[in-house]
PDB file of N, CA, C and O in Angstrom:
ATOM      1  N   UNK A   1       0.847  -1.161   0.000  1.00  0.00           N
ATOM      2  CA  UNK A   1       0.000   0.000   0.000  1.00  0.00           C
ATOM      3  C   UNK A   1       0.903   1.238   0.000  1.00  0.00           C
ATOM      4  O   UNK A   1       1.862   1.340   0.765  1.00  0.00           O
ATOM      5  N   UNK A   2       0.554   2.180  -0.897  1.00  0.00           N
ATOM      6  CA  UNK A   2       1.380   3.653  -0.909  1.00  0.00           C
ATOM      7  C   UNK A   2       1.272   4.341   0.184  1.00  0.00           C
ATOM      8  O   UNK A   2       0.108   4.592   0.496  1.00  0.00           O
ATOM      9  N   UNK A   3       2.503   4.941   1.237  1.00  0.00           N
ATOM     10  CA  UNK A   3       1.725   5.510   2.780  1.00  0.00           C
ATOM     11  C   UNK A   3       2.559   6.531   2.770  1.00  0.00           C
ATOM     12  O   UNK A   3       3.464   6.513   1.936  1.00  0.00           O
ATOM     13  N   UNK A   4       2.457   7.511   3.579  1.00  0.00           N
ATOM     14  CA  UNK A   4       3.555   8.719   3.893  1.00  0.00           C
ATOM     15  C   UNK A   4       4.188   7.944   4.836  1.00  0.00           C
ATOM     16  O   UNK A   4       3.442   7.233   5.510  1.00  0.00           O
ATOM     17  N   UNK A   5       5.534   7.886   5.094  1.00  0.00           N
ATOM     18  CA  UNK A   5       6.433   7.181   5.444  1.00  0.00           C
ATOM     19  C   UNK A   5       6.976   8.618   6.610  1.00  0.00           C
ATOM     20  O   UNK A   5       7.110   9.760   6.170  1.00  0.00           O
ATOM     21  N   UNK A   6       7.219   8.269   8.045  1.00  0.00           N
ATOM     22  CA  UNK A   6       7.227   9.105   8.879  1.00  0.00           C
ATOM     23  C   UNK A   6       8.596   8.788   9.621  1.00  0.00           C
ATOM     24  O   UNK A   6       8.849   9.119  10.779  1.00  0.00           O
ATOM     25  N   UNK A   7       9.242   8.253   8.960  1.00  0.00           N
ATOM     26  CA  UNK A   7      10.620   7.825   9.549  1.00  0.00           C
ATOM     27  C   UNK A   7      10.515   6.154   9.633  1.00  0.00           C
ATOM     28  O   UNK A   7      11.505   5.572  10.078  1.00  0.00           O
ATOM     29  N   UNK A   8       9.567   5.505   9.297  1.00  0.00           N
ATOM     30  CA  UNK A   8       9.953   4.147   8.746  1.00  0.00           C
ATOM     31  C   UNK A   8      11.085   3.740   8.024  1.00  0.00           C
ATOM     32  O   UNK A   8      11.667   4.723   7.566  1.00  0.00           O
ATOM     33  N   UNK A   9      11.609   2.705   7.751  1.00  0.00           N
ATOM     34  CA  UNK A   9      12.822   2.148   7.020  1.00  0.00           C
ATOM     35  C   UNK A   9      13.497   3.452   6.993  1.00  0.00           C
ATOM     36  O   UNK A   9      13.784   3.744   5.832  1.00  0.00           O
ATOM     37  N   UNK A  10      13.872   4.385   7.884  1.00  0.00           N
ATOM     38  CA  UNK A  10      14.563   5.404   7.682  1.00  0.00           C
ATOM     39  C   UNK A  10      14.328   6.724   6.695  1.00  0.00           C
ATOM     40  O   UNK A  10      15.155   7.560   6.329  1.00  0.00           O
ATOM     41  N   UNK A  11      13.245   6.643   6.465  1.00  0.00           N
ATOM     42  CA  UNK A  11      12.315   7.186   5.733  1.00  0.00           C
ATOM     43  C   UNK A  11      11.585   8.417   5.961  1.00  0.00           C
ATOM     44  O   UNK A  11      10.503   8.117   6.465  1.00  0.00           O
ATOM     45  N   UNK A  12      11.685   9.520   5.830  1.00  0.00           N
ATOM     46  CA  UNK A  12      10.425  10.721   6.133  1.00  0.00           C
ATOM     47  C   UNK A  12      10.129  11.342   5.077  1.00  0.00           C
ATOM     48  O   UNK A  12      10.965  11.717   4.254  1.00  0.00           O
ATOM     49  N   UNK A  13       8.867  11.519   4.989  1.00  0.00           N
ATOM     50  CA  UNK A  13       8.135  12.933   3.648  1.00  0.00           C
ATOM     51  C   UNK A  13       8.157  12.652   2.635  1.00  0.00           C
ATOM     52  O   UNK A  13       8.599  13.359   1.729  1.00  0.00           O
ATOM     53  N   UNK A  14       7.609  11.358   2.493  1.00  0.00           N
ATOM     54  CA  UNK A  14       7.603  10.569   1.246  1.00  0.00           C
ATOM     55  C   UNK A  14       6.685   9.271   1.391  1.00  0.00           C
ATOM     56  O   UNK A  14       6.692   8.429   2.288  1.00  0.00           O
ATOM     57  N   UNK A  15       5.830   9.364   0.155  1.00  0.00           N
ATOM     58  CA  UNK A  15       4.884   8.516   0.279  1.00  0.00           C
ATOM     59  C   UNK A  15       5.480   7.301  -1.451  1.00  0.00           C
ATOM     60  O   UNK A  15       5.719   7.505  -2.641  1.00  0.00           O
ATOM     61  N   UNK A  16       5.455   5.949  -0.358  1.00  0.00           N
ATOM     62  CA  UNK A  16       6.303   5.172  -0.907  1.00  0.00           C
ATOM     63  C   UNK A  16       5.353   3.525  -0.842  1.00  0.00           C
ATOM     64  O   UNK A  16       4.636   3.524   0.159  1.00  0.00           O
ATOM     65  N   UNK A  17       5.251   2.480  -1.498  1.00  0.00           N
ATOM     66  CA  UNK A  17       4.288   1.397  -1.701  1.00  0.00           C
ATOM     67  C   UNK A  17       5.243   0.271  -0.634  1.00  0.00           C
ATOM     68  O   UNK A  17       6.127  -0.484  -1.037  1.00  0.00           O
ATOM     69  N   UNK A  18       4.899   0.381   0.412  1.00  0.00           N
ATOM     70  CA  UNK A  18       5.239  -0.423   1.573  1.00  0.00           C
ATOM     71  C   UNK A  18       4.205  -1.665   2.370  1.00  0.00           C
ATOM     72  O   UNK A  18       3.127  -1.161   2.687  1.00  0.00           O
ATOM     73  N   UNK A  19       4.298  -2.956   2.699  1.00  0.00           N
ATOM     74  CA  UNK A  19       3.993  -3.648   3.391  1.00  0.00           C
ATOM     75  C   UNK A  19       3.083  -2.862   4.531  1.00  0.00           C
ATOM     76  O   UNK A  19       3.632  -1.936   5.128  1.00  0.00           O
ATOM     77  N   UNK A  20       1.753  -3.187   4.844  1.00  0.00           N
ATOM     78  CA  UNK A  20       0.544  -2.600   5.744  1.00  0.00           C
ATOM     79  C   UNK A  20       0.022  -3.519   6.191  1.00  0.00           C
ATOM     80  O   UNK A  20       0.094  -4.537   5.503  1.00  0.00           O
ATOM     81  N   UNK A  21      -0.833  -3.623   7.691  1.00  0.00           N
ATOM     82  CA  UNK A  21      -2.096  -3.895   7.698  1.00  0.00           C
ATOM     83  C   UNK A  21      -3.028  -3.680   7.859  1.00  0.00           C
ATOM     84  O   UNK A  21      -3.200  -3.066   8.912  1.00  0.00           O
ATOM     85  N   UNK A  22      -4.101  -3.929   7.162  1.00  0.00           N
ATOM     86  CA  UNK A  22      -5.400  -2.906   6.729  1.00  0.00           C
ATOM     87  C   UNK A  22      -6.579  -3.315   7.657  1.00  0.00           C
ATOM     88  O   UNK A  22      -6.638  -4.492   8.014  1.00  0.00           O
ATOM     89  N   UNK A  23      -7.269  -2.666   7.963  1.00  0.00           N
ATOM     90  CA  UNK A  23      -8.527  -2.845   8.338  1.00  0.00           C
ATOM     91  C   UNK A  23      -9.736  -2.368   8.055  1.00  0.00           C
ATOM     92  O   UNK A  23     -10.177  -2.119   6.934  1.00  0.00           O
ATOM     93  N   UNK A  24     -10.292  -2.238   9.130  1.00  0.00           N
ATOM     94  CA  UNK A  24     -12.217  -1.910   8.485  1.00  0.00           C
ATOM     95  C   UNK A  24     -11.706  -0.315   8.003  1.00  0.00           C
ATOM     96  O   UNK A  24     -11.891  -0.087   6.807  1.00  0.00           O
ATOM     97  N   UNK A  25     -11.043   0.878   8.866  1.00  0.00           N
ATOM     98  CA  UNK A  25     -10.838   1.288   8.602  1.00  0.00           C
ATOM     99  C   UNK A  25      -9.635   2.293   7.591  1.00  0.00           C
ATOM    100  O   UNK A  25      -9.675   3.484   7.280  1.00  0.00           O
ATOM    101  N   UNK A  26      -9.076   1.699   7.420  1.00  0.00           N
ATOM    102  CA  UNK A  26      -7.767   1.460   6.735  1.00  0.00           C
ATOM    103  C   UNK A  26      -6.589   0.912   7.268  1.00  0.00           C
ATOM    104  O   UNK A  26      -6.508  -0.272   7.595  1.00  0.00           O
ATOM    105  N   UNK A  27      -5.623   1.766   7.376  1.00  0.00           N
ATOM    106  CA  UNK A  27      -3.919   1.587   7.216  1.00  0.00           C
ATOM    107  C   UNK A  27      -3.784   1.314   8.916  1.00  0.00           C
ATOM    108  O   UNK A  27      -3.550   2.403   9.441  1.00  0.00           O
ATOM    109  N   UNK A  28      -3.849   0.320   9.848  1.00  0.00           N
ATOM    110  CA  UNK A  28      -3.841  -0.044  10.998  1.00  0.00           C
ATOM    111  C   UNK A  28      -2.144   0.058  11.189  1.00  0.00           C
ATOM    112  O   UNK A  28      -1.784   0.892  12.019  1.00  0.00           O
ATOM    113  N   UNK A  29      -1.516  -0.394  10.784  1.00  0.00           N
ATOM    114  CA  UNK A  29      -0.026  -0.556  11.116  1.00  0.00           C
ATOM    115  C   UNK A  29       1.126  -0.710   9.719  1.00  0.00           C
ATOM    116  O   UNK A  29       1.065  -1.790   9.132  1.00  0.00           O
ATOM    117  N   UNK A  30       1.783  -0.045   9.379  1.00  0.00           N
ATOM    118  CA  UNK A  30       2.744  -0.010   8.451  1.00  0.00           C
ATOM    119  C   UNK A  30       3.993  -1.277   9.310  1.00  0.00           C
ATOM    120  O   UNK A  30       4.255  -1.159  10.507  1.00  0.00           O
ATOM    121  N   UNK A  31       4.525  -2.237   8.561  1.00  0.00           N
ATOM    122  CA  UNK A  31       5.137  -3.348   8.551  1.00  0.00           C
ATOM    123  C   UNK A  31       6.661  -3.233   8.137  1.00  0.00           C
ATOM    124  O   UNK A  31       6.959  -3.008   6.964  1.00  0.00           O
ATOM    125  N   UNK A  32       7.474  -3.366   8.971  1.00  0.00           N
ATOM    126  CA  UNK A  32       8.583  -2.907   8.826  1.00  0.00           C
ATOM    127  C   UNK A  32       9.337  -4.381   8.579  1.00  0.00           C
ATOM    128  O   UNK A  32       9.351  -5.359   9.327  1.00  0.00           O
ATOM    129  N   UNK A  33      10.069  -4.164   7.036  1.00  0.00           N
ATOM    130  CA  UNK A  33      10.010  -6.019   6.932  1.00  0.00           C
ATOM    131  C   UNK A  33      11.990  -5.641   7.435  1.00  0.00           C
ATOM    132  O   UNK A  33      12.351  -4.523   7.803  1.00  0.00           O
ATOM    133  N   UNK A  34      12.833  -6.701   7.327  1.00  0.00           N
ATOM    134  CA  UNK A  34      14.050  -6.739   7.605  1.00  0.00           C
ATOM    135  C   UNK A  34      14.669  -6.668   6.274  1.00  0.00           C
ATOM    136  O   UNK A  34      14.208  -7.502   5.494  1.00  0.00           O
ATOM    137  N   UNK A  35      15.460  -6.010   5.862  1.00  0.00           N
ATOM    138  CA  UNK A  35      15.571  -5.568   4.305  1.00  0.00           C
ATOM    139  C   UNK A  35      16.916  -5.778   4.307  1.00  0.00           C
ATOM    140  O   UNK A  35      17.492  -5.303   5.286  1.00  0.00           O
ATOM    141  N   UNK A  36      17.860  -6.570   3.188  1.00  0.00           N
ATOM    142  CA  UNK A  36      19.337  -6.168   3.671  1.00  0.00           C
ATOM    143  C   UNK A  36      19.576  -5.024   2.893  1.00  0.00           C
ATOM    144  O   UNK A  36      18.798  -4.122   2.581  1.00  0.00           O
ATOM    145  N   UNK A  37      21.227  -5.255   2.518  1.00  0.00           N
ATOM    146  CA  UNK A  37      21.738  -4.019   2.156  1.00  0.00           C
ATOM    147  C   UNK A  37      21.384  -3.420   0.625  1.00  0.00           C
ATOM    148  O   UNK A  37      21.454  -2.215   0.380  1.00  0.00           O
ATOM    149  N   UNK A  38      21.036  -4.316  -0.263  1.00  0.00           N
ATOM    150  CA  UNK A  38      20.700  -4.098  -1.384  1.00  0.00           C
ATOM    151  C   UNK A  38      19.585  -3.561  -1.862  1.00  0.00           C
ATOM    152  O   UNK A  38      19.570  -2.853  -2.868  1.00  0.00           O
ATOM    153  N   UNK A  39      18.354  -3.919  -1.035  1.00  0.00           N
ATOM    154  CA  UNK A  39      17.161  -4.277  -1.195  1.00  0.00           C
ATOM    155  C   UNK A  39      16.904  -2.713  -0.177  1.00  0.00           C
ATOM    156  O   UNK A  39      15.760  -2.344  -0.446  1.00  0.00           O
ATOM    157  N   UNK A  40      17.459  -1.857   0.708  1.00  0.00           N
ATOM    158  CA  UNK A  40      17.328  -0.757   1.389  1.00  0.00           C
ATOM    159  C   UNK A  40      17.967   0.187   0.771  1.00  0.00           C
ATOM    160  O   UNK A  40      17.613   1.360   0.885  1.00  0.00           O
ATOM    161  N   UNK A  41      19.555  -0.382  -0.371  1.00  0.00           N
ATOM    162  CA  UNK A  41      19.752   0.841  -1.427  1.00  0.00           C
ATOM    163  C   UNK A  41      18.871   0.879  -2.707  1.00  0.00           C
ATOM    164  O   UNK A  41      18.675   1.939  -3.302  1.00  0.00           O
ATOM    165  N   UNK A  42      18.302  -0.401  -3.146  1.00  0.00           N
ATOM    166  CA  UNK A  42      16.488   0.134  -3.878  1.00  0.00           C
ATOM    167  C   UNK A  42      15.428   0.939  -3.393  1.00  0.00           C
ATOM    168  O   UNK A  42      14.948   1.937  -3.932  1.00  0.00           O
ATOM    169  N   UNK A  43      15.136   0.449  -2.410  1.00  0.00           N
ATOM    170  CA  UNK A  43      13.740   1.302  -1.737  1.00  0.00           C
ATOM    171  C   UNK A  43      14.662   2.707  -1.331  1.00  0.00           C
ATOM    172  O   UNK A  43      13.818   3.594  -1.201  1.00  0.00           O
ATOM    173  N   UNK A  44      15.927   3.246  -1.094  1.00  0.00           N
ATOM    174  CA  UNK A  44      16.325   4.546  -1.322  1.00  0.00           C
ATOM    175  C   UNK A  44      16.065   4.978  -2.241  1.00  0.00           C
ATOM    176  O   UNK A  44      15.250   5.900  -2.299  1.00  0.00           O
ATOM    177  N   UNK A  45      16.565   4.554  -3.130  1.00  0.00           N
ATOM    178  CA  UNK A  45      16.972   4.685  -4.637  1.00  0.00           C
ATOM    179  C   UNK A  45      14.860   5.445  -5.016  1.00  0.00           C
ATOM    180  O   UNK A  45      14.552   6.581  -5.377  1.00  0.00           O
ATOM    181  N   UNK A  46      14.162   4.557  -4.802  1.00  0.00           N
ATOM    182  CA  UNK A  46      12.646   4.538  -5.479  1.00  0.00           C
ATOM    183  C   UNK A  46      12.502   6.127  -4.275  1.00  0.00           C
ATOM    184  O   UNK A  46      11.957   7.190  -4.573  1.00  0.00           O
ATOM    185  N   UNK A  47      12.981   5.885  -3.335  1.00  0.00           N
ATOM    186  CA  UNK A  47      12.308   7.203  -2.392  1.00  0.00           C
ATOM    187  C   UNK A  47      12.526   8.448  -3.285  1.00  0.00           C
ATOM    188  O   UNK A  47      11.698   9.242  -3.732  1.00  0.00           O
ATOM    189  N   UNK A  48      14.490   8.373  -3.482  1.00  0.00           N
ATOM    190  CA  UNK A  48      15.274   9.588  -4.261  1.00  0.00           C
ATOM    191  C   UNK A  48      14.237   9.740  -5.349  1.00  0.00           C
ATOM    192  O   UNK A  48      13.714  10.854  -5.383  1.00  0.00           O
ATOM    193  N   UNK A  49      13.755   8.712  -6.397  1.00  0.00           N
ATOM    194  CA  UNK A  49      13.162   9.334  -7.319  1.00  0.00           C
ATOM    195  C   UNK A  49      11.767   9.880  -7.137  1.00  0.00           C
ATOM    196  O   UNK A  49      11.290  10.809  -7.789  1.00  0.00           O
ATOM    197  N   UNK A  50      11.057   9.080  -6.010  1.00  0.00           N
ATOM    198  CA  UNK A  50       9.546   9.938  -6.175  1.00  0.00           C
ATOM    199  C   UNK A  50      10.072  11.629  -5.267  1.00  0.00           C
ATOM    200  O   UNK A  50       9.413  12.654  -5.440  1.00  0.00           O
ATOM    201  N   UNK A  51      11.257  11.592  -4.401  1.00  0.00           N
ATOM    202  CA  UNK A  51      11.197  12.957  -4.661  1.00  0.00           C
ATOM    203  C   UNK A  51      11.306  14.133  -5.458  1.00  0.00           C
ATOM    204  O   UNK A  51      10.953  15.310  -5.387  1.00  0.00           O
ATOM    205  N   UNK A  52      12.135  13.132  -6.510  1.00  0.00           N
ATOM    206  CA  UNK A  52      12.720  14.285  -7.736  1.00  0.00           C
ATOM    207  C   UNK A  52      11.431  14.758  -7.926  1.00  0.00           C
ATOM    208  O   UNK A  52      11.148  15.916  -7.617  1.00  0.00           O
ATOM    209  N   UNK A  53      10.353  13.746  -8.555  1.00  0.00           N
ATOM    210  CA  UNK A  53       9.172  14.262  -9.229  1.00  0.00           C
ATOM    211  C   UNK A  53       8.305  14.906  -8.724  1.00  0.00           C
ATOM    212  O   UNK A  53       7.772  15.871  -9.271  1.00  0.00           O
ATOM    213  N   UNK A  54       8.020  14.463  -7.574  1.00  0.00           N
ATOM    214  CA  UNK A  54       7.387  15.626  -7.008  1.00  0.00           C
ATOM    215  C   UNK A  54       7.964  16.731  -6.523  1.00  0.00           C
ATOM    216  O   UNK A  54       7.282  17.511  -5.860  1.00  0.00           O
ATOM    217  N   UNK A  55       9.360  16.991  -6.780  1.00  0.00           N
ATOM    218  CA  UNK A  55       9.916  18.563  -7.201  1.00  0.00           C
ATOM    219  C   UNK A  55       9.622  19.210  -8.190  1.00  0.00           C
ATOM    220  O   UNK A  55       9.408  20.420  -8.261  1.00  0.00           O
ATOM    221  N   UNK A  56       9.586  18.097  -9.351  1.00  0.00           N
ATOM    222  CA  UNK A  56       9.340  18.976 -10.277  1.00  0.00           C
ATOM    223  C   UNK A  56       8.027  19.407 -10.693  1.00  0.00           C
ATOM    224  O   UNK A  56       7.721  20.315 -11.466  1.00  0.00           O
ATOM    225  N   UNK A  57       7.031  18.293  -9.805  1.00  0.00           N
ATOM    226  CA  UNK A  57       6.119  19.111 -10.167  1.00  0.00           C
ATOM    227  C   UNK A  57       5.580  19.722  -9.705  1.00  0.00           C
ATOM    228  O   UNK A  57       4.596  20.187 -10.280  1.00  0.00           O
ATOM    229  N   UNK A  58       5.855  20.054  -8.536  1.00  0.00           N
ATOM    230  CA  UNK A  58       6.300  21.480  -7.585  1.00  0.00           C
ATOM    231  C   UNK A  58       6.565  22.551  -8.305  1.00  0.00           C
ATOM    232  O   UNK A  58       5.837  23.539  -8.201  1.00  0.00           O
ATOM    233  N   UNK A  59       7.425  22.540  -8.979  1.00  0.00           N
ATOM    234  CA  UNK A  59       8.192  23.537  -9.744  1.00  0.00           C
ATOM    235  C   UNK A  59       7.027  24.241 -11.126  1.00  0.00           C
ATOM    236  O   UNK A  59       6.931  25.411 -11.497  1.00  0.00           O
ATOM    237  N   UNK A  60       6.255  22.972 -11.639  1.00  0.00           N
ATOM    238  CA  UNK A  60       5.462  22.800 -12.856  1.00  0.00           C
ATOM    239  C   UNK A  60       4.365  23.861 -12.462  1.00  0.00           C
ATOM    240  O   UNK A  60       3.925  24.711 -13.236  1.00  0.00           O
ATOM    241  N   UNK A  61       3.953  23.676 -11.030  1.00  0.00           N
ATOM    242  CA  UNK A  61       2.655  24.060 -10.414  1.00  0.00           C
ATOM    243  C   UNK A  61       2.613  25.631 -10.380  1.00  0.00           C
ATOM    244  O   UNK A  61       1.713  26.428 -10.642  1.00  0.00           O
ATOM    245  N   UNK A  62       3.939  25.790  -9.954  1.00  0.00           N
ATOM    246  CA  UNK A  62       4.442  27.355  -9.314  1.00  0.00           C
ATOM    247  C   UNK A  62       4.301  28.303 -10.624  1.00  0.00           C
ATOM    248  O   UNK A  62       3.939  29.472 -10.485  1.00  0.00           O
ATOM    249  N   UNK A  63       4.579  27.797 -11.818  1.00  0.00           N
ATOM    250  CA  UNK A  63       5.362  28.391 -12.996  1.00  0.00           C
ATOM    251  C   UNK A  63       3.666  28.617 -13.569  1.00  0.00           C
ATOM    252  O   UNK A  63       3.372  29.721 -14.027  1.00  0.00           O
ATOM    253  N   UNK A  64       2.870  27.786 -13.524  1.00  0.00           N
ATOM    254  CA  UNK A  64       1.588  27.581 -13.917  1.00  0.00           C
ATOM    255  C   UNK A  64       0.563  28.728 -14.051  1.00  0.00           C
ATOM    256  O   UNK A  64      -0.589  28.487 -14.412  1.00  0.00           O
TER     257      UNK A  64
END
């Protein structure tokens, strides 16, 4: 599930498709799996890029 990430996996201010469990009402607990070293420089890697984009389209919005 896509969540704002609040310092999870080392993570803040970024909404990223992470392991959840859901309920009646939604997002009950975000799931912090054990990731090694490779697999935590991907999910960086995916963070770095959804920030680029939503810089730029930050940037897109402003200019607008």
């Amino acid at each position: 599930c896509c969540v704002w990430l609040q310092g999870e996996y080392g993570l803040k201010n970024v909404y990223l498709g992470v392991p959840v469990k859901l309920g009646k009402n939604g997002i009950e607990q975000i799931i912090e799996l054990n990731l090694n070293d490779e697999e935590k420089k991907l999910l960086y890697a995916s963070s770095d890029a959804v920030k680029e984009v939503m810089s730029v389209l930050d940037k897109m919005s402003v200019s607008a």
